[in-house]
BAVOPA-484796 format. One record per atom (N, C-alpha, C): z, y, x; residue in one letter; residue number from 1. Coordinates in steps of 0.02 Angstrom, whole numbers. Layout:
% BAVOPA-484796
{up Z; north Y; east X; r A; k NUM}
...
This chain:
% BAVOPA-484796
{up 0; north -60; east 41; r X; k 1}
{up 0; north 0; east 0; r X; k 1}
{up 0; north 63; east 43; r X; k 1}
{up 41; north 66; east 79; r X; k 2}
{up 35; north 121; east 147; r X; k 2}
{up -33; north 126; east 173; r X; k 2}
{up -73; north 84; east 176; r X; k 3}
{up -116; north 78; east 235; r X; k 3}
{up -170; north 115; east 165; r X; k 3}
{up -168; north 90; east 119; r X; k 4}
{up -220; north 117; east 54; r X; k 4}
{up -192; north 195; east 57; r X; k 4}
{up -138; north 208; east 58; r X; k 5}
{up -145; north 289; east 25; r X; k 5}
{up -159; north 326; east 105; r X; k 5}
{up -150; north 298; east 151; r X; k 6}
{up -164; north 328; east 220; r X; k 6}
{up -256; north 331; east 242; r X; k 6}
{up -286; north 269; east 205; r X; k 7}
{up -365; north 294; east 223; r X; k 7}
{up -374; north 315; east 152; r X; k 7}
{up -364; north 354; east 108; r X; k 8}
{up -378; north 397; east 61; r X; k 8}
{up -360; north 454; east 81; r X; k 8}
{up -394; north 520; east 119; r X; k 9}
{up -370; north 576; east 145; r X; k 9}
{up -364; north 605; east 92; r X; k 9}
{up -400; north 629; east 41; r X; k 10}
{up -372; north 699; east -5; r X; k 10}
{up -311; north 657; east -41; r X; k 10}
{up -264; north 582; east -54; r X; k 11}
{up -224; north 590; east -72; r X; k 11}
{up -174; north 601; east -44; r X; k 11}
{up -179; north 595; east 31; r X; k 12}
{up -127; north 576; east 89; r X; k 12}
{up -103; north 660; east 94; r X; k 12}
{up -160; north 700; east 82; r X; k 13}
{up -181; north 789; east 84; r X; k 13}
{up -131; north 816; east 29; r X; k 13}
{up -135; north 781; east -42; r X; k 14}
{up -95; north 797; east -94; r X; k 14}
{up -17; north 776; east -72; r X; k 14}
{up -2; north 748; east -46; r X; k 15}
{up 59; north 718; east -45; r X; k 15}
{up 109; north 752; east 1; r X; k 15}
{up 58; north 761; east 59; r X; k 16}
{up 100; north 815; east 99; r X; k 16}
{up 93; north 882; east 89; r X; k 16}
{up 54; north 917; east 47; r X; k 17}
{up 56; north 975; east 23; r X; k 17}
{up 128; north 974; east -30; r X; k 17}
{up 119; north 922; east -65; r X; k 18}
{up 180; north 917; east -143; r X; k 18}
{up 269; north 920; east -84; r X; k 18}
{up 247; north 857; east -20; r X; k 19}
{up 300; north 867; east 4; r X; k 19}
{up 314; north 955; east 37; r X; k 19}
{up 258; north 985; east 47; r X; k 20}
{up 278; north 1045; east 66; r X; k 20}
{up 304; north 1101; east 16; r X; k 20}
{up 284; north 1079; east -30; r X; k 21}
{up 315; north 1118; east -110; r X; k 21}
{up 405; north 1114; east -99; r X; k 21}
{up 430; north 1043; east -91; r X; k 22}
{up 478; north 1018; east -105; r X; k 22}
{up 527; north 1056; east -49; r X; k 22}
{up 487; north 1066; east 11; r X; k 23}
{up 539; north 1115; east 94; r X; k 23}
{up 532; north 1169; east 51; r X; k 23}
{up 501; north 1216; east 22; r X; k 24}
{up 458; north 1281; east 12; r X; k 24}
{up 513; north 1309; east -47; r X; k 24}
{up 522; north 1270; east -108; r X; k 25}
{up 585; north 1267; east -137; r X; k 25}
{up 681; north 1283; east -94; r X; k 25}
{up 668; north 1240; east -65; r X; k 26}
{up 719; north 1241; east -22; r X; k 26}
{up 722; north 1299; east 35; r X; k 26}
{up 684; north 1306; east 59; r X; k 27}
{up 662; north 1357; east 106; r X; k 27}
{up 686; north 1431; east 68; r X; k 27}
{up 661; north 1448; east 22; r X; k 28}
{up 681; north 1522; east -27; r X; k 28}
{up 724; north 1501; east -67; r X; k 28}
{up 799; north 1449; east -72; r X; k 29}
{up 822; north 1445; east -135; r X; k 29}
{up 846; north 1520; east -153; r X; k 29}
{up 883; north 1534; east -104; r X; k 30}
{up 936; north 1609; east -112; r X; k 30}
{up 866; north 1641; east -136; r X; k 30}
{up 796; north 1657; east -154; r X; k 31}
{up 751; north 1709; east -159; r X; k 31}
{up 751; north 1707; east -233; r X; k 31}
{up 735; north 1626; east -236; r X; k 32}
{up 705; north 1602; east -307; r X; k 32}
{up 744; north 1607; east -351; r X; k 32}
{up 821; north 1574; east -328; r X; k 33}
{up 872; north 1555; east -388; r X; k 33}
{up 914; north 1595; east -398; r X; k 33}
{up 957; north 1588; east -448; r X; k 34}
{up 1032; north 1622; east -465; r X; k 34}
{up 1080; north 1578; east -443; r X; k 34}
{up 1109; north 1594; east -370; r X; k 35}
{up 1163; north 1518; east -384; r X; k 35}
{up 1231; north 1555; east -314; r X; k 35}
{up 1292; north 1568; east -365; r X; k 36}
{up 1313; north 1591; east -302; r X; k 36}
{up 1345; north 1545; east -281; r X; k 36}
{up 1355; north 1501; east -293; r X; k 37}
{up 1380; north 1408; east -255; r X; k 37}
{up 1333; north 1407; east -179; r X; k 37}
{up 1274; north 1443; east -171; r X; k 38}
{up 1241; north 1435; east -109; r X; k 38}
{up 1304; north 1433; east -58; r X; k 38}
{up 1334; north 1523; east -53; r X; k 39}
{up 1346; north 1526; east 4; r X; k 39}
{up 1425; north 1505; east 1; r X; k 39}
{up 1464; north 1484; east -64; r X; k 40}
{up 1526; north 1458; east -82; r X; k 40}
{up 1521; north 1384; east -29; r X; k 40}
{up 1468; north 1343; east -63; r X; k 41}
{up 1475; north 1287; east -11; r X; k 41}
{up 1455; north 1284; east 60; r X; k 41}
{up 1429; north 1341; east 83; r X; k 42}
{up 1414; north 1340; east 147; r X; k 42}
{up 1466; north 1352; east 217; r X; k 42}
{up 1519; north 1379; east 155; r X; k 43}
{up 1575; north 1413; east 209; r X; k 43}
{up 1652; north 1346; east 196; r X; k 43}
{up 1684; north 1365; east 226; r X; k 44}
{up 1748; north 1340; east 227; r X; k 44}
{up 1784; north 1351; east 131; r X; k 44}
{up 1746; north 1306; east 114; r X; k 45}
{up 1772; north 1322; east 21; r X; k 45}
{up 1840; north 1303; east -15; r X; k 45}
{up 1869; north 1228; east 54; r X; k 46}
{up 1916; north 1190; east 10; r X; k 46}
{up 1979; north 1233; east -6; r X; k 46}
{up 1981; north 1279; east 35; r X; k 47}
{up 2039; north 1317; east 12; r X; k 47}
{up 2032; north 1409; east -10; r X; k 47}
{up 1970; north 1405; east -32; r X; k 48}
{up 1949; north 1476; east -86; r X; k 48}
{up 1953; north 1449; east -158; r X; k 48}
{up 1917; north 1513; east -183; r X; k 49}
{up 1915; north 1514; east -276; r X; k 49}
{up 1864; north 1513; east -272; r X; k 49}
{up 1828; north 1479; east -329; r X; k 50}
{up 1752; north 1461; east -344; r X; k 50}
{up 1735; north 1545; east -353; r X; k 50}
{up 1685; north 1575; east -339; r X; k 51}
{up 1647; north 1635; east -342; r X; k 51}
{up 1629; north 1642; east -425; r X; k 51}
{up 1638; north 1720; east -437; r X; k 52}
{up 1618; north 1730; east -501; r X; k 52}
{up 1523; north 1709; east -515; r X; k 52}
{up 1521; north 1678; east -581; r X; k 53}
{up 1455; north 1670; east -618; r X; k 53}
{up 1440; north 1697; east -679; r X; k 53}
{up 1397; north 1692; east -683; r X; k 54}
{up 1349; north 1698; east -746; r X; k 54}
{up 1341; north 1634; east -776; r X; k 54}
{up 1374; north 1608; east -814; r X; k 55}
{up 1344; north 1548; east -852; r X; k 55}
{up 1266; north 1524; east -862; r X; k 55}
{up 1270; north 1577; east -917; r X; k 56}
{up 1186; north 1570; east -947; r X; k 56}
{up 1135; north 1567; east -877; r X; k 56}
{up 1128; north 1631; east -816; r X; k 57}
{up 1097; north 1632; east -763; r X; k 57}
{up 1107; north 1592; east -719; r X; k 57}
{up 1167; north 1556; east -701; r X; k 58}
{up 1163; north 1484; east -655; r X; k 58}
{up 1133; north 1428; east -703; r X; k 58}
{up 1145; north 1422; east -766; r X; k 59}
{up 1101; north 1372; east -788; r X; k 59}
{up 1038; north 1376; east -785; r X; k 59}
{up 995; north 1436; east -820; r X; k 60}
{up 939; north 1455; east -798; r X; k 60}
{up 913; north 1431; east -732; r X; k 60}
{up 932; north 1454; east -682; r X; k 61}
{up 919; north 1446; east -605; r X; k 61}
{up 936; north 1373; east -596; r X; k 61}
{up 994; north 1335; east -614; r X; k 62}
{up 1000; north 1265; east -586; r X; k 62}
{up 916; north 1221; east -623; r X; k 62}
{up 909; north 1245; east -702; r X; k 63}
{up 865; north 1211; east -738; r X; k 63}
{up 823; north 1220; east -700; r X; k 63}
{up 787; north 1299; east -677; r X; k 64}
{up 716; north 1302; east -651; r X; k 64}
{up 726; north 1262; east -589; r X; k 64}
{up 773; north 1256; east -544; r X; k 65}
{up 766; north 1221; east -486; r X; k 65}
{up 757; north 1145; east -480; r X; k 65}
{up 796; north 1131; east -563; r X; k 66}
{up 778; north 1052; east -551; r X; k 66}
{up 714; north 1038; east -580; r X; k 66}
{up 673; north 1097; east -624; r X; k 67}
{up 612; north 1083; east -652; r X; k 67}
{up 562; north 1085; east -590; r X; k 67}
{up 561; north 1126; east -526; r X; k 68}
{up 522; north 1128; east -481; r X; k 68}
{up 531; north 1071; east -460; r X; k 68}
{up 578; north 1025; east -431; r X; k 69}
{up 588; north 979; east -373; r X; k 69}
{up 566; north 912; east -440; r X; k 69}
{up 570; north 920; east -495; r X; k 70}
{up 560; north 869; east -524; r X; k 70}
{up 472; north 841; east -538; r X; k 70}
{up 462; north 927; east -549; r X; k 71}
{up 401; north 913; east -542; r X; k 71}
{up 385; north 887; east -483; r X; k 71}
{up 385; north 919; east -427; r X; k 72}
{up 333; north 892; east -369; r X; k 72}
{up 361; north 813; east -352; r X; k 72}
{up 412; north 799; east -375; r X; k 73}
{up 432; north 728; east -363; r X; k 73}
{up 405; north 701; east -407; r X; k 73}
{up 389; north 708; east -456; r X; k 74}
{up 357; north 655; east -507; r X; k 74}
{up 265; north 650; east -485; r X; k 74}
{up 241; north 717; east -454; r X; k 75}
{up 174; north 709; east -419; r X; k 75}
{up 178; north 656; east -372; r X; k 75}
{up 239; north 677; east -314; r X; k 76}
{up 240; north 640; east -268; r X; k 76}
{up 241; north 552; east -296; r X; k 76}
{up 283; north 525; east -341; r X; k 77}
{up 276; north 464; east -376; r X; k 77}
{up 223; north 420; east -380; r X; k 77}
{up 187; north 471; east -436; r X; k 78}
{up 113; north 458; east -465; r X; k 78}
{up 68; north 443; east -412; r X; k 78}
{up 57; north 498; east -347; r X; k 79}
{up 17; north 496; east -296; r X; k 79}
{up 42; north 422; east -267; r X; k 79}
{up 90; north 423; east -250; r X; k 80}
{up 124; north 358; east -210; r X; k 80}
{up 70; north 284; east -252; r X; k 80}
{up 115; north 302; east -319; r X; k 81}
{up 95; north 225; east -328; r X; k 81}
{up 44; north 238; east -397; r X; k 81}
{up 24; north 275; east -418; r X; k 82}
{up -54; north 266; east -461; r X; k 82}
{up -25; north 231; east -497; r X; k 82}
{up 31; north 237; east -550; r X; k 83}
{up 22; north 172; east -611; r X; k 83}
{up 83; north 236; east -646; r X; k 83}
{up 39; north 228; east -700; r X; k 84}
{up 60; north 290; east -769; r X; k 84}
{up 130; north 267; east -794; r X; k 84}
{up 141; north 215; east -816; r X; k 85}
{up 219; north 183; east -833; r X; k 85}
{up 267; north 187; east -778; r X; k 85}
{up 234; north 190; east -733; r X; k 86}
{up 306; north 183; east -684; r X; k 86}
{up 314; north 277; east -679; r X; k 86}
{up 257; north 327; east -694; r X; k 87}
{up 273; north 403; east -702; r X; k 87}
{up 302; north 405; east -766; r X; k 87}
{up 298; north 396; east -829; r X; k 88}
{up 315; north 389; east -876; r X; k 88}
{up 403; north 377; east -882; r X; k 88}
{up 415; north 305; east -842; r X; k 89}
{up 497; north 301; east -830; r X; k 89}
{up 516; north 338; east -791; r X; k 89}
{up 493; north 370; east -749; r X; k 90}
{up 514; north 436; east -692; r X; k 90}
{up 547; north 479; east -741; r X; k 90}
{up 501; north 493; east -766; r X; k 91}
{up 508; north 557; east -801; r X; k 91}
{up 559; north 545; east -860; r X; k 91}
{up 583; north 478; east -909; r X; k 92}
{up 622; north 469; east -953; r X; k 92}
{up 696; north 492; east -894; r X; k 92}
{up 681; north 453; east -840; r X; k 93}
{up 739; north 450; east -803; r X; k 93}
{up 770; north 525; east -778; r X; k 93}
{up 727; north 547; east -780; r X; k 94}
{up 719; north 640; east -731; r X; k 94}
{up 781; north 680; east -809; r X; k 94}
{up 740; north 665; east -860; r X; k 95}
{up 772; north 697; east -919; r X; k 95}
{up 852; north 683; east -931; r X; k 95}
{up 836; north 602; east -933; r X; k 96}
{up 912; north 569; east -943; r X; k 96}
{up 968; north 601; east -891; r X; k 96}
{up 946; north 599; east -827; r X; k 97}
{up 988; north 618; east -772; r X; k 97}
{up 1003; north 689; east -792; r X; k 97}
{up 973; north 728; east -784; r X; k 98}
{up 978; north 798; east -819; r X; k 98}
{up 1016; north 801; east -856; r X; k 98}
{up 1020; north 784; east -905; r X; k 99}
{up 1073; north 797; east -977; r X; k 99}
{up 1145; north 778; east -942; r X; k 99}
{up 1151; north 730; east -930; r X; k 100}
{up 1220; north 697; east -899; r X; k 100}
{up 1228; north 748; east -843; r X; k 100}
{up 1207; north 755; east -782; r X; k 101}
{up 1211; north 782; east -732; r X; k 101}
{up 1244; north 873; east -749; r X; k 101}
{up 1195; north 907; east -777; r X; k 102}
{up 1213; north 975; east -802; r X; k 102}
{up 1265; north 974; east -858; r X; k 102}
{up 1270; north 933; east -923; r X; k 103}
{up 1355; north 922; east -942; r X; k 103}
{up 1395; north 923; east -885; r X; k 103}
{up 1388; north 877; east -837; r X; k 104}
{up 1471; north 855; east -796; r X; k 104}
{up 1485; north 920; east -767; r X; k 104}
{up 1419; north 944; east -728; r X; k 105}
{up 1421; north 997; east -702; r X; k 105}
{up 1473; north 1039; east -713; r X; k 105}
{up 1421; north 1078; east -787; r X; k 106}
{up 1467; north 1123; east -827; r X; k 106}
{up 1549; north 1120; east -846; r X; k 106}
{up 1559; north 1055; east -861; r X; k 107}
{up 1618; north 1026; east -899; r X; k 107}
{up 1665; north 1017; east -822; r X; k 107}
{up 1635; north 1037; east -780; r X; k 108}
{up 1663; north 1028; east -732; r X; k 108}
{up 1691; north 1108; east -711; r X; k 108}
{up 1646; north 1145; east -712; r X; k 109}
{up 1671; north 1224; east -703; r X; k 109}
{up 1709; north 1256; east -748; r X; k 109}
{up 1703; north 1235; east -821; r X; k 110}
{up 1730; north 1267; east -877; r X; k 110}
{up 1796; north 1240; east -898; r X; k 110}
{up 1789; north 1161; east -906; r X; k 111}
{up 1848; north 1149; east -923; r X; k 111}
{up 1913; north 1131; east -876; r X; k 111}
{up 1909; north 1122; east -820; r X; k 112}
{up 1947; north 1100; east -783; r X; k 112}
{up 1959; north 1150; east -741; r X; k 112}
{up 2047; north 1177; east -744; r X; k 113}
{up 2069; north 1239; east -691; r X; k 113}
{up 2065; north 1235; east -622; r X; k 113}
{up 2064; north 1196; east -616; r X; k 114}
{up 2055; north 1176; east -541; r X; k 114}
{up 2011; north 1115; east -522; r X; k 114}
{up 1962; north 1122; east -523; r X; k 115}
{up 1905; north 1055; east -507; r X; k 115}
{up 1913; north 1055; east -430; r X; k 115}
{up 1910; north 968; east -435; r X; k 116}
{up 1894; north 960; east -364; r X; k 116}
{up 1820; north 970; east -339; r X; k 116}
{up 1808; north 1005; east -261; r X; k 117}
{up 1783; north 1044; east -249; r X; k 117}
{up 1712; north 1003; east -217; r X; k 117}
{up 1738; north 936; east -223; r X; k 118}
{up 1680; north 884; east -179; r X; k 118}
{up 1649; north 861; east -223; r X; k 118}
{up 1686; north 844; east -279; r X; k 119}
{up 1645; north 803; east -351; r X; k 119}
{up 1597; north 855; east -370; r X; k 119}
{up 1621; north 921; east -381; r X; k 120}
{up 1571; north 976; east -404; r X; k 120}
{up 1524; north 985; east -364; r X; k 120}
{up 1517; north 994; east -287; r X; k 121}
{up 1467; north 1005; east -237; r X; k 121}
{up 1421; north 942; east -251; r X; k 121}
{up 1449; north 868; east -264; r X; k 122}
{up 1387; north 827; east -245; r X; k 122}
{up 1355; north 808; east -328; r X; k 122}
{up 1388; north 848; east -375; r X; k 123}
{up 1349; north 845; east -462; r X; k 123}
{up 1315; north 900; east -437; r X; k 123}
{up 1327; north 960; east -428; r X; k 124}
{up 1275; north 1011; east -393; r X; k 124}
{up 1226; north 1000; east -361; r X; k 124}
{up 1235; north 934; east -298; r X; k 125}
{up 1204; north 922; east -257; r X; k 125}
{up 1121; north 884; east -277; r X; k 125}
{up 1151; north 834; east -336; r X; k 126}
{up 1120; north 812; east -352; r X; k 126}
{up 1047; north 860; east -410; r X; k 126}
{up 1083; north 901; east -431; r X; k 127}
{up 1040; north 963; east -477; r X; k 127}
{up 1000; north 973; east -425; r X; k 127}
{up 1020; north 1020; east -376; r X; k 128}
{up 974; north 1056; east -334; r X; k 128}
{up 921; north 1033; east -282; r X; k 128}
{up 940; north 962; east -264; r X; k 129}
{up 899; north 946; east -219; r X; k 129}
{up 861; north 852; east -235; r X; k 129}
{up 800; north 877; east -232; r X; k 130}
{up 759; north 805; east -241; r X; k 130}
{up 781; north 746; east -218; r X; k 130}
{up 857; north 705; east -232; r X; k 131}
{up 895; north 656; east -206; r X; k 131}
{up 866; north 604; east -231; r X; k 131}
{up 848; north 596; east -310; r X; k 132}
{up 812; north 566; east -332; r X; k 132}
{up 754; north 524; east -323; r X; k 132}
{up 719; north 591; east -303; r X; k 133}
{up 653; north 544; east -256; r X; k 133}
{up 681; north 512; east -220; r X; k 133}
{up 729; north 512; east -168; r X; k 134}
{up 733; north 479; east -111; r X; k 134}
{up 764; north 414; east -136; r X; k 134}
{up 807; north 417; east -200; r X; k 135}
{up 804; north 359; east -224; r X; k 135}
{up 756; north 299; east -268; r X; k 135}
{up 712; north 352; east -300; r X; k 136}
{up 674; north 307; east -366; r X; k 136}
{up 603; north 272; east -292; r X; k 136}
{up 586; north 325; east -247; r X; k 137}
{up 535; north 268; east -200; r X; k 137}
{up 550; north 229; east -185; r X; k 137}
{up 604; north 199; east -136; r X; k 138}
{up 621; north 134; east -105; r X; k 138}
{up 618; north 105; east -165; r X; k 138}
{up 652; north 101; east -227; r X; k 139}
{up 674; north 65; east -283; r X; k 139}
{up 601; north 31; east -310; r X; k 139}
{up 559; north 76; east -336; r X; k 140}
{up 500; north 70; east -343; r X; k 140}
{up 438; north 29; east -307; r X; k 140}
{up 458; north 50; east -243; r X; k 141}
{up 409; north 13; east -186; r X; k 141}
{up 456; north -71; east -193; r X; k 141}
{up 503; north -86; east -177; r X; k 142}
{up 512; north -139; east -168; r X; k 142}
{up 498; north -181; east -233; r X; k 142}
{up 510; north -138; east -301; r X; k 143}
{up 500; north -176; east -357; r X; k 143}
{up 431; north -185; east -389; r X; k 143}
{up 381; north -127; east -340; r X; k 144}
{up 314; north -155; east -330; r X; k 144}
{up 292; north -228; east -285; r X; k 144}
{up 334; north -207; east -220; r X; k 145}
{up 334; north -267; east -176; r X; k 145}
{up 328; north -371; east -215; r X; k 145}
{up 398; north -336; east -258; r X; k 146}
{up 415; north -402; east -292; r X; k 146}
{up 363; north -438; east -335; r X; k 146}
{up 308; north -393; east -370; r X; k 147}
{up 272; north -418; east -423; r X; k 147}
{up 220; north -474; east -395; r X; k 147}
């Protein structure tokens, strides 16, 4: 399967362009998004106060960020492996995760006075950055492997 999408140049062309979408995102988050968790988790956090938000505007910004990375991960998918059902469950899965993921999130900032500060960074973690992909390929490839 490697060796097929590697002598196909314009898809091998798509794939690393989509992967360059996915740095390019990441590269401008502070430009693109609303998120003041950037520079909260970047510093010494375990013993500060979570930074004031905007509800409505960090959701906004977390949504658009997971709609970018979801998209180009679900390209990246499709390109990978060419079979519409296995994009199809991507994408049931992309949604499902979403709903759960942004509840805990939230239910994590709002209702709880003191959230722990690691559980929230890696439900965050998981919003903001294409972890997913890095899980649903291996999963995928080997359960292609298997057929």
């Amino acid at each position: 399967m490697i060796k097929k999408i590697l002598r196909n140049k314009g898809r091998f062309f798509l794939i690393v362009v989509s992967l360059l979408f996915l740095v390019l995102v990441r590269t401008f988050e502070s430009q693109l998004f609303y998120d003041p968790f950037l520079a909260f988790f970047k510093s010494n956090y375990q013993n500060q106060t979570l930074p004031e938000y905007d509800t409505l505007k960090l959701f906004l910004g977390v949504l658009s960020r997971y709609f970018l990375n979801t998209f180009f991960s679900l390209v990246l998918i499709y390109l990978i492996f060419k079979e519409r059902k296995m994009l199809l469950f991507s994408v049931w899965l992309y949604l499902i995760l979403f709903g759960f993921l942004i509840v805990t999130f939230f239910s994590i900032l709002i209702l709880i006075e003191s959230p722990n500060y690691l559980v929230l960074f890696y439900v965050r973690r998981f919003l903001i950055q294409p972890l997913f992909l890095v899980l649903f390929v291996p999963a995928f490839y080997y359960q292609k492997m298997m057929k």
